[in-house]
C-alpha positions as CSV (number, residue, x, y, z in Angstrom):
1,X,18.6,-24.1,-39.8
2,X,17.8,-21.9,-36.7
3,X,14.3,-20.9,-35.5
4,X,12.8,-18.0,-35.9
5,X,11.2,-16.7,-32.2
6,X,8.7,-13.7,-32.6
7,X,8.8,-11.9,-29.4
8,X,6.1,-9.6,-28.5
9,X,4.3,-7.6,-25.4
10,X,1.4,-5.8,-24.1
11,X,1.2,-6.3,-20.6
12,X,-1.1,-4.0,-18.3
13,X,-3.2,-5.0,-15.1
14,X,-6.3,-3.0,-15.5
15,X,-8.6,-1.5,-12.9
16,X,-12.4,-1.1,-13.6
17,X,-13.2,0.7,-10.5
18,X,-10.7,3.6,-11.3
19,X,-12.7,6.9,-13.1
20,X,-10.1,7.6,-15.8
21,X,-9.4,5.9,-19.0
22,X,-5.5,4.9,-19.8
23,X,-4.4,6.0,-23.2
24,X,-1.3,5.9,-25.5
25,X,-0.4,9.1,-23.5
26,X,-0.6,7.0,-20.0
27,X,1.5,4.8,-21.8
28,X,4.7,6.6,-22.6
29,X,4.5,8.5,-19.6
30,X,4.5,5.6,-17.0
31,X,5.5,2.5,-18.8
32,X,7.6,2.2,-21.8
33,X,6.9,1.6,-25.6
34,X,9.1,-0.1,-28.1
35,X,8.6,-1.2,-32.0
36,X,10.3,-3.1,-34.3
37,X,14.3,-3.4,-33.2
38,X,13.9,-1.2,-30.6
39,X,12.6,-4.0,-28.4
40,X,16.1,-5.2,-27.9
41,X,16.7,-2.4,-25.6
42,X,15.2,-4.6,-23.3
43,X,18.0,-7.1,-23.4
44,X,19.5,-7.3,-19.5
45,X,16.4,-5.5,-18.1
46,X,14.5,-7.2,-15.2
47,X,11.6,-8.5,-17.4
48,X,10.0,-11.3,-19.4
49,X,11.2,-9.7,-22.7
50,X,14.6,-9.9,-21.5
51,X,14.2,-13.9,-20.7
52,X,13.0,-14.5,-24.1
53,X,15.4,-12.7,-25.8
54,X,18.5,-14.1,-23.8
55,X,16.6,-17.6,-24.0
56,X,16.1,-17.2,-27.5
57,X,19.9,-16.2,-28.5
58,X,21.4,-18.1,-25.8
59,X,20.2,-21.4,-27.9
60,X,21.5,-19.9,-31.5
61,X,17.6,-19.0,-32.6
62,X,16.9,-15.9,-34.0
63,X,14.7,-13.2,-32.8
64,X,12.2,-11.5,-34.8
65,X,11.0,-8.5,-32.4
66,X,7.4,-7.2,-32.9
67,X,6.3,-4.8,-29.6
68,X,6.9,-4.5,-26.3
69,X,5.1,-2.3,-24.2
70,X,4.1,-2.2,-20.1
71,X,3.2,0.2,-18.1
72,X,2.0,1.1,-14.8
73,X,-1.2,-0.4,-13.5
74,X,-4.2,1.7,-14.9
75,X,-7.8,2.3,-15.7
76,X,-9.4,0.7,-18.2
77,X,-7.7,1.0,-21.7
78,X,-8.9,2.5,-24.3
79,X,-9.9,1.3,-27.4
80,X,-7.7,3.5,-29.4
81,X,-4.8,2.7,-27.8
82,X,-5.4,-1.1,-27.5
83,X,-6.0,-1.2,-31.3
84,X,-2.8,0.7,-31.9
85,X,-0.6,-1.7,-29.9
86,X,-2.1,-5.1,-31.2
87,X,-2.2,-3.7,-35.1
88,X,1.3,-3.0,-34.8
89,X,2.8,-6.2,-33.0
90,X,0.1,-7.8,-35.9
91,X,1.7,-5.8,-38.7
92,X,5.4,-6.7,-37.9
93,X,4.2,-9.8,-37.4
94,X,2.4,-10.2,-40.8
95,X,5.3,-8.3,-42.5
96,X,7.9,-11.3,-41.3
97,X,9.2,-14.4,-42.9
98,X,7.5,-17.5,-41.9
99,X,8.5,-17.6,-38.1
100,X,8.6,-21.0,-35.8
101,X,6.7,-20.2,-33.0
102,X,5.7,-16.5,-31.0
103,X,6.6,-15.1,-27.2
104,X,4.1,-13.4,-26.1
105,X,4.3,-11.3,-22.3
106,X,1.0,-9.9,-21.1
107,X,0.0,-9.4,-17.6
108,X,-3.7,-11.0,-18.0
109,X,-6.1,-9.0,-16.2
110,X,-6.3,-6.2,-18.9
111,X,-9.0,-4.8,-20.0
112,X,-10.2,-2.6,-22.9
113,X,-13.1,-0.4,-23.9
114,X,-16.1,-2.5,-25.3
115,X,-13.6,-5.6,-24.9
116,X,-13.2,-7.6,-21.3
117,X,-10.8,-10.1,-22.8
118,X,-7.9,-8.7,-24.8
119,X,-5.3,-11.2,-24.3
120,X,-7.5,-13.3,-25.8
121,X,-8.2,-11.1,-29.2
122,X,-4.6,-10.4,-29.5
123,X,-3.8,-14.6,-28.6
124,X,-7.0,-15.2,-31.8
125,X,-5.3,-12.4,-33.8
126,X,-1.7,-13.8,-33.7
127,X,-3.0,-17.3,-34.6
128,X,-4.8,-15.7,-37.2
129,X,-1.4,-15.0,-39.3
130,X,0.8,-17.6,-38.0
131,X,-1.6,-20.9,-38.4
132,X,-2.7,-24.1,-36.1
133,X,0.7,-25.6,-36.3
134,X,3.0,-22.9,-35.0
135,X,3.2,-22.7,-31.2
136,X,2.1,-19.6,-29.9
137,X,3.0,-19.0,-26.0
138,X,1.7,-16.5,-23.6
139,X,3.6,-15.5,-20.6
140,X,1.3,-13.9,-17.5
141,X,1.9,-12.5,-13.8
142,X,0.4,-14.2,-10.9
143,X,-2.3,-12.4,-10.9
144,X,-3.8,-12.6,-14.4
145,X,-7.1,-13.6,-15.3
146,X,-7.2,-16.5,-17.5
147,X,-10.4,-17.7,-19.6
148,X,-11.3,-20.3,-21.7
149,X,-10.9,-18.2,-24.8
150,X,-7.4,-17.9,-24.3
151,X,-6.7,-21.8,-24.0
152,X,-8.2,-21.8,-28.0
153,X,-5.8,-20.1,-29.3
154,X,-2.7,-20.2,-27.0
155,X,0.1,-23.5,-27.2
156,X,0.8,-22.4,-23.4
157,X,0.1,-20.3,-20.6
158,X,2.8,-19.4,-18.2
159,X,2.3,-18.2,-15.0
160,X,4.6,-16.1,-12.3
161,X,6.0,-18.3,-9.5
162,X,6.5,-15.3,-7.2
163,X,4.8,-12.7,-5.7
164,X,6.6,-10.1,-5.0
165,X,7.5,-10.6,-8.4
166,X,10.9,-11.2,-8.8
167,X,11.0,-13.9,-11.6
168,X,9.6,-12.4,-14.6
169,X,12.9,-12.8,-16.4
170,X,13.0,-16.6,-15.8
171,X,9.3,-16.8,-16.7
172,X,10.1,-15.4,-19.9
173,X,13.3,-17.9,-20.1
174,X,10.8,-21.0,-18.8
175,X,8.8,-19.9,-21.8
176,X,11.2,-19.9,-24.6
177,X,12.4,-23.1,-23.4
178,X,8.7,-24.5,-23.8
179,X,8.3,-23.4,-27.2
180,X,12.0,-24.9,-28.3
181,X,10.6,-27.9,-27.4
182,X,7.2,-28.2,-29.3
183,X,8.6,-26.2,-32.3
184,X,10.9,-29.2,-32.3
185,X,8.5,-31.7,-31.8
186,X,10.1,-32.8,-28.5
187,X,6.6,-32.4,-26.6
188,X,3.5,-32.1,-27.3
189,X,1.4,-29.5,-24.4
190,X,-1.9,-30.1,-23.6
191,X,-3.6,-27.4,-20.9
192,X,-6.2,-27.7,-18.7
193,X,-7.5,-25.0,-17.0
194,X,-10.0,-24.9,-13.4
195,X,-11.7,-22.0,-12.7
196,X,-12.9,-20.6,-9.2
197,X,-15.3,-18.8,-7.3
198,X,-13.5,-16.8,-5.9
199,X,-12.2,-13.5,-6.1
200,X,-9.5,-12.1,-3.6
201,X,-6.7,-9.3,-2.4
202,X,-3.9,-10.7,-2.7
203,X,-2.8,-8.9,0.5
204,X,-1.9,-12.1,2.0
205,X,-1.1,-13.9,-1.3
206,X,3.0,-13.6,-0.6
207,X,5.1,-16.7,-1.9
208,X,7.8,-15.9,-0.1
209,X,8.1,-17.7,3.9
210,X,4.8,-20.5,4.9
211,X,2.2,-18.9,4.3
212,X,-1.2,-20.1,2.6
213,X,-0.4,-19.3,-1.0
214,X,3.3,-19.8,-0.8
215,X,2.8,-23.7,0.2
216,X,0.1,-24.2,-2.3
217,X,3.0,-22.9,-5.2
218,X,4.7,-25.1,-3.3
219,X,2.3,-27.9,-4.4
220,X,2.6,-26.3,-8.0
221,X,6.1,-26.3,-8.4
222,X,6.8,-30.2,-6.8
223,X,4.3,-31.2,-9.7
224,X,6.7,-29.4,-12.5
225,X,9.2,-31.9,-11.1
226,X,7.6,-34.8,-12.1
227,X,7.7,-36.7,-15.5
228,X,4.9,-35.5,-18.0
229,X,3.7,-32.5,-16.3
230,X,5.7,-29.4,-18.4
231,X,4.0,-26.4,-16.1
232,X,1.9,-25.8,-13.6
233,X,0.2,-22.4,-12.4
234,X,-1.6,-20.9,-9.7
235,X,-3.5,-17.6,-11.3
236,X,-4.3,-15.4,-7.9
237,X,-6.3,-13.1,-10.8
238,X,-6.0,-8.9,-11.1
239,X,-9.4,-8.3,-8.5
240,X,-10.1,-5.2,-9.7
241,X,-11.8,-6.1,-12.7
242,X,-15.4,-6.2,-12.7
243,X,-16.2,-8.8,-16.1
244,X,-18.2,-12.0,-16.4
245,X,-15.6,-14.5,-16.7
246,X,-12.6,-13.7,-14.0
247,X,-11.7,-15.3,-11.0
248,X,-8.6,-17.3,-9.4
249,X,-7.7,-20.4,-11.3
250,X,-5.1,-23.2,-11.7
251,X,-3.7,-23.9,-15.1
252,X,-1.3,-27.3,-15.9
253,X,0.4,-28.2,-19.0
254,X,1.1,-32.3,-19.5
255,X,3.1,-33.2,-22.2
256,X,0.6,-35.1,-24.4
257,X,-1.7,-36.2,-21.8
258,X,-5.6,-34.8,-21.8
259,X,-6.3,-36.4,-18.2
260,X,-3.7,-36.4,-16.2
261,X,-3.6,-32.3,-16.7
262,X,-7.3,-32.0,-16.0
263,X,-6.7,-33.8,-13.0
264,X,-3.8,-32.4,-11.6
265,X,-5.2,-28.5,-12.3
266,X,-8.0,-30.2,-10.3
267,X,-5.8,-31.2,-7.5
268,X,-4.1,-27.8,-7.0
269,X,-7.5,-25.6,-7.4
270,X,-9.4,-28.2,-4.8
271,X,-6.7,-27.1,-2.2
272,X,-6.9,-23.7,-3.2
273,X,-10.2,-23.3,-2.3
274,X,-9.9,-25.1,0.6
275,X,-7.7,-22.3,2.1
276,X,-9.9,-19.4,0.8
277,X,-10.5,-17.9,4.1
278,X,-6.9,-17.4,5.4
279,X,-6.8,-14.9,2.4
280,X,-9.3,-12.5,4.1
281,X,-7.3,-9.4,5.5
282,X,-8.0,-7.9,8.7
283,X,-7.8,-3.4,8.7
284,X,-7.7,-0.9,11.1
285,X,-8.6,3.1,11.2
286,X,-5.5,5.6,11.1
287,X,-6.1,6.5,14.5
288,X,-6.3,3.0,16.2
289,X,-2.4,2.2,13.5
290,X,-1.2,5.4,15.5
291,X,-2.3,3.8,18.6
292,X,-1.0,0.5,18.4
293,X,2.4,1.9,16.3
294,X,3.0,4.0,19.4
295,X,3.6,1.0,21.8
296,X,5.8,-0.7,19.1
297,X,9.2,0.4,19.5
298,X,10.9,1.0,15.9
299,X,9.2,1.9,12.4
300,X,5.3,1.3,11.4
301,X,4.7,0.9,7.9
302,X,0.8,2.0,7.4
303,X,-1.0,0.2,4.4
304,X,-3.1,2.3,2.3
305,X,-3.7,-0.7,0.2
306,X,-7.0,0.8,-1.3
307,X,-5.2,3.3,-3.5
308,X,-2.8,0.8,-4.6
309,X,-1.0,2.2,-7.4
310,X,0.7,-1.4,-9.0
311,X,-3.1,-2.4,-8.4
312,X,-4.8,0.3,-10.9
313,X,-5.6,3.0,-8.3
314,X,-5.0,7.0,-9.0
315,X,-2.4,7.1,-5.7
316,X,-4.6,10.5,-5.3
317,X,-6.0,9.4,-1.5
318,X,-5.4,12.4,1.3
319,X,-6.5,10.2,3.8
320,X,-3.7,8.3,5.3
321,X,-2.0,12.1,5.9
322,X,-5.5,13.7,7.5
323,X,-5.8,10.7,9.5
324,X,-2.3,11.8,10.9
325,X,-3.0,14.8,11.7
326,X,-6.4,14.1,13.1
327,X,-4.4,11.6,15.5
328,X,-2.0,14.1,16.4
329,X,0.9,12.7,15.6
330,X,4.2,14.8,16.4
331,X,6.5,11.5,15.6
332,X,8.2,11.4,11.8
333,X,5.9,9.8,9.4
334,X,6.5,9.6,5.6
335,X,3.3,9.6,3.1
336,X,2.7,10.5,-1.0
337,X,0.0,11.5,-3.2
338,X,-0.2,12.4,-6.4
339,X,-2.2,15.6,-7.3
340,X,-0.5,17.8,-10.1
341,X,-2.3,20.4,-9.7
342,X,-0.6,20.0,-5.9
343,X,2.9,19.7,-7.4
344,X,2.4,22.4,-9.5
345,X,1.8,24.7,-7.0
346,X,4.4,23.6,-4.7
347,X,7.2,24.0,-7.4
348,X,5.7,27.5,-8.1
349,X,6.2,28.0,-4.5
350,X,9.9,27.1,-4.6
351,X,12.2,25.4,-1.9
352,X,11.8,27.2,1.3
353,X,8.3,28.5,0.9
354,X,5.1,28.0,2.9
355,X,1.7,27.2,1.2
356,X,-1.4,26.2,2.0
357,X,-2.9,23.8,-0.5
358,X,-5.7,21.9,-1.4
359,X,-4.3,18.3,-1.6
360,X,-6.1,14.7,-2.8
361,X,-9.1,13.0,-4.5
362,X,-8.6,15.5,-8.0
363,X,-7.7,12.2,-9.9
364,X,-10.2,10.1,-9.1
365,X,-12.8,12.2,-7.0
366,X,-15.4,9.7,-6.5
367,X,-12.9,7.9,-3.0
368,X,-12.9,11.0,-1.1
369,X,-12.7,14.7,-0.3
370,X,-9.3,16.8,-1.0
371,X,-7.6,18.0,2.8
372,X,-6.6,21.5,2.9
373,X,-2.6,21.5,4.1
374,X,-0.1,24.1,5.1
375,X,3.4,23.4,4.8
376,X,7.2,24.3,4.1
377,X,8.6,23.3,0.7
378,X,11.8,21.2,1.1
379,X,12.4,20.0,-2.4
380,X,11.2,19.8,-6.0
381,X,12.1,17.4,-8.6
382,X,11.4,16.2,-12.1
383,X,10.1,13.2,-10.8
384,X,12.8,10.6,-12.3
385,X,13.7,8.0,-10.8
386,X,15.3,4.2,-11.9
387,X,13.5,0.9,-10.6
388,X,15.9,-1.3,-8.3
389,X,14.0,-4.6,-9.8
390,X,10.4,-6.0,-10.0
391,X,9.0,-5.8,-13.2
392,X,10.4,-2.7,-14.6
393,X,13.7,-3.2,-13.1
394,X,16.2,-1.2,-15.0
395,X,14.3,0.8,-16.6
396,X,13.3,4.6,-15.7
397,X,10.2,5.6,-13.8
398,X,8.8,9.3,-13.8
399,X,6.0,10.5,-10.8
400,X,6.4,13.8,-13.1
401,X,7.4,17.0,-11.5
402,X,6.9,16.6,-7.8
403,X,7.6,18.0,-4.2
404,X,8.4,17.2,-1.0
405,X,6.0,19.2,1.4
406,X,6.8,19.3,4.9
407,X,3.8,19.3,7.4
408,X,4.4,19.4,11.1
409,X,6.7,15.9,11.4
410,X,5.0,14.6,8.2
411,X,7.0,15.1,4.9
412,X,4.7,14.6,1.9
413,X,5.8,13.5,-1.5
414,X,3.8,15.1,-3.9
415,X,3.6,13.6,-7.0
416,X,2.1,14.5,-10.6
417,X,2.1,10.4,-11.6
418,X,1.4,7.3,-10.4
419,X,4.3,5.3,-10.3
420,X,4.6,1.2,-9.7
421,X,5.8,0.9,-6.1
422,X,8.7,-1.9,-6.3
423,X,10.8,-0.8,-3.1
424,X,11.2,2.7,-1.7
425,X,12.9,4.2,-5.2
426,X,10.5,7.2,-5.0
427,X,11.2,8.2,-1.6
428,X,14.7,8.0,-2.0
429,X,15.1,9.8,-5.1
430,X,13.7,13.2,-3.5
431,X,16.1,12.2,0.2
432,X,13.3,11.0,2.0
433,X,14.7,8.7,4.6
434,X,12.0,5.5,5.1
435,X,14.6,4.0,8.3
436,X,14.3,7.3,10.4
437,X,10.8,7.6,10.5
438,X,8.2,6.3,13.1
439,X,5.3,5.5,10.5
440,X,5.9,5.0,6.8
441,X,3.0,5.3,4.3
442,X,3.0,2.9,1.4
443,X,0.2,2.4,-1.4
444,X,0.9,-1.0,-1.8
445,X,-0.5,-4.5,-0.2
446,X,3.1,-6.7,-1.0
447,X,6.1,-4.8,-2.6
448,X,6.1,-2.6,1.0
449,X,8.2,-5.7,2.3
450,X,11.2,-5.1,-0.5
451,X,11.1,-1.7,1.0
452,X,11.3,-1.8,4.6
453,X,10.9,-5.2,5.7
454,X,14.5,-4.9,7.0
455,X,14.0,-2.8,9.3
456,X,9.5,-2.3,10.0
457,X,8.8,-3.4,13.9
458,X,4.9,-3.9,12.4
459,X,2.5,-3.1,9.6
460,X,-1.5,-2.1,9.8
461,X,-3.9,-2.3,6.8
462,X,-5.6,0.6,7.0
463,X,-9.7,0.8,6.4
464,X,-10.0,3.4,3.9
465,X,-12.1,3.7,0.6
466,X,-10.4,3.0,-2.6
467,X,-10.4,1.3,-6.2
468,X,-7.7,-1.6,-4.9
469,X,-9.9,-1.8,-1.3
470,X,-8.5,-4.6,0.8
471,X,-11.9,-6.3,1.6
472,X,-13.6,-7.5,-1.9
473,X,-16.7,-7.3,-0.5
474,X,-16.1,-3.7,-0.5
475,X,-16.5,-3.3,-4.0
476,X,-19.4,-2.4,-6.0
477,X,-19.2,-5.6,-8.6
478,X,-22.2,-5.7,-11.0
479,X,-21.1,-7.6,-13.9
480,X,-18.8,-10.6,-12.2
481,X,-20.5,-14.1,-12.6
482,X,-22.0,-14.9,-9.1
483,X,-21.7,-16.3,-6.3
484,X,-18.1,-15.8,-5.9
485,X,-16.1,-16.0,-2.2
486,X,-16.2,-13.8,-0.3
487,X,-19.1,-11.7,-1.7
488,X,-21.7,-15.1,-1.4
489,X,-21.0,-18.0,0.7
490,X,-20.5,-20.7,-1.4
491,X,-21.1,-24.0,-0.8
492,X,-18.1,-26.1,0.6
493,X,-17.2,-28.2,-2.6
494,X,-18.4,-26.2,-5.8
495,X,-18.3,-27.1,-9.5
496,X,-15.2,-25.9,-10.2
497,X,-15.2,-24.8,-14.6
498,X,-12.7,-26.9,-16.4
499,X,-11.5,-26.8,-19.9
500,X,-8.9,-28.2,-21.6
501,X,-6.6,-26.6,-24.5
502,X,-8.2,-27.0,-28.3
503,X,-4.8,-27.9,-29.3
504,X,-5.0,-31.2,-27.2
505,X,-4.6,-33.9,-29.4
506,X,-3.1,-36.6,-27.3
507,X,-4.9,-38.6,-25.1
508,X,-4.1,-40.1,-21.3
């Protein structure tokens, strides 16, 4: 007889620093929502649902779909909209035959009003209706935040390889494959799980090339290879959440053997930590990018990583574009914000009209001051654009009705929205042309190189305030278990925390 998969997903990355609160609205407006059947729409999409479903019929098992839901990095959720989500995933869940084992996508580093650990309560709730002896698998990105309440109610934790993240739809296959195997009895998973001190952008956190975190996956992905050892993760962690248990961590899965995956999660977070510093990012004013971009001959891609829209930011910072124009700059740049109230009064303006307009910091007021503008009107949209891949590749994105406003040689995209930044989709949709411009603007501290890396001469982190701030230490953490690198300097060899799955049963 065939299995019977449950496949399910709540995936967010939450940001604690950001003013608003992210509810059911948030959701269908920048992410997308499916029940019951409809979560086979996802089938061929760029995402982990899509892996499990292919995974799952590929092999001749069935597919019992629950919820699916993800949506743009946000605030902190709220509890209305958290409860919603997990009692209707529960309810399909409850309402099915006996199943064999359950799929689960988050993104890890959620979190929810009056609840810093959701992944966990839905992991507890699912095991609550399915029982001990039915594996239950969570899939997470690179950067979620894993905690020992997750490893007592989860059969497996899988992590992203890659960052820029183009693998969640083999993640989501690596996963299915997993739980074939233990529903079948042909292994037996036992995690172990290190936590660190540490708490970092992941600015220089690419795994793409030689640098520090791509040779420690490296490290991750040789041990995969050898016999015993069914995963291995490196968890970079979502830094913008400000709870008591977070931080980077290492997570391997041995087949059967207690030890050996305490060991080897020890291994990989002991040279982790070891390269902590080279993940410290180095940032510059506007004016001294302007300076230095000017001796670079070809495009400049300035870094307003601190209002980081994939990290949980509003995308309402003015200041890249006043920094511009305080520098002078007569070259063609390219910049966004999103201010509705902006848009709004741009499309009321019409193509071909001048305004003067109060633009930035409306969102989320507490980064900055808004920058009076005046401008020509060059287009309007409705916003709608379709993600070329990443994580919502596929599927249809919406910065809501927006305008392109064009000041002196800087065209402004003016956006009602946030929108995930995967490569330069919103600038093209409204015929802004990133490869003829002199300096680029880009909320984002990784995706930017899907985007332009092509053709970008250089790139500048720029030192601006923000939600998704490139320096940690930036930050105004009150709650996050201390010390913690970079904020203290802790000692060279810590005591890393360890635990190890409850459903280890097997010893080394």
């Amino acid at each position: 007889m065939s299995l019977r998969v449950a496949i399910g997903q709540i995936s967010c990355e939450s940001n604690t620093f950001s003013a608003f609160t992210c509810d059911l609205d948030t959701v269908r407006k920048t992410g997308y929502l499916y029940e019951g059947d409809g979560v086979l729409q996802l089938r061929d999409k760029n995402n982990e649902v899509a892996g499990m479903i292919a995974a799952v019929e590929g092999s001749g098992a069935r597919v019992v779909p629950l919820l699916a839901s993800r949506w743009n990095s946000s605030a902190v959720v709220s509890s209305d909209c958290y409860r919603y989500l997990r009692d209707q995933l529960i309810a399909r869940l409850d309402d099915a035959d006996a199943v064999d084992g359950v799929l689960l996508s988050c993104h890890g580093s959620m979190v929810v009003e009056g609840m810093d650990d959701p992944e966990a309560d839905l992991a507890r709730t699912v095991r609550e209706v399915v029982g001990r002896r039915v594996p239950v698998i969570m899939t997470l990105d690179l950067h979620g935040n894993v905690t020992r309440p997750m490893l007592d109610s989860l059969t497996a934790i899988l992590g992203y390889k890659e960052y820029p993240h183009d693998d969640p739809v083999t993640t989501g296959e690596r996963a299915a494959r997993l739980l074939f195997k233990t529903a079948r009895g042909e292994a037996t998973p036992v995690m172990a799980w290190v936590g660190l001190p540490m708490i970092q952008t992941a600015f220089n956190a690419s795994t793409k090339g030689t640098g520090p975190f791509a040779q420690l996956m490296n490290q991750a992905k040789a041990l995969e290879h050898e016999p015993g050892i069914l995963s291995a993760s490196m968890q970079f962690v979502g830094s913008y959440i400000d709870i008591p248990d977070m931080g980077c961590s290492t997570v391997v899965i041995s087949d059967g053997h207690r030890e050996r995956a305490l060991r080897e999660a020890r291994r990989l977070a002991g040279a982790f930590w070891d390269r902590r510093r080279e993940f410290l990012v180095e940032t510059v004013s506007v004016a001294e990018a302007v300076r230095r971009g000017r001796a670079i001959d070809g495009p400049i891609v300035l870094l307003d990583t601190a209002d980081t829209t994939g990290g949980g930011a509003a995308g309402d910072s003015i200041d890249l574009v006043a920094g511009l124009l305080d520098a002078g700059v007569t070259e063609p740049s390219l910049a966004m914000v999103v201010d509705p109230e902006g848009a709004r009064a741009c499309l009321r303006a019409g193509v071909g009209s001048n305004v003067t307009v109060d633009l930035g910091h409306r969102v989320d007021p507490r980064w900055g001051k808004p920058s009076r503008v005046t401008g020509k009107v060059v287009c309007v949209s409705d916003g709608r654009f379709t993600y070329a891949g990443g994580i919502f590749g596929g599927t249809v994105g919406s910065m809501g009705p927006s305008a392109v406003l064009q000041i002196g040689s800087i065209q402004l995209l003016v956006q009602s929205l946030p929108t995930y930044d995967w490569k330069d989709e919103q600038y093209r949709s409204v015929g802004m042309r990133p490869d003829t411009a002199k300096f680029v603007g880009a909320k984002n501290m990784m995706n930017f190189r899907n985007a332009y890396g092509a053709f970008m001469k250089g790139q500048f982190v720029l030192d601006l305030p923000g939600p998704t701030a490139p320096d940690m230490r930036s930050l105004p953490f009150t709650r996050a278990r201390r010390p913690w690198f970079p904020l203290d300097e802790v000692g060279a060899d810590p005591d890393f925390a360890t635990a190890v799955s409850a459903a280890a049963t097997a010893s080394s």
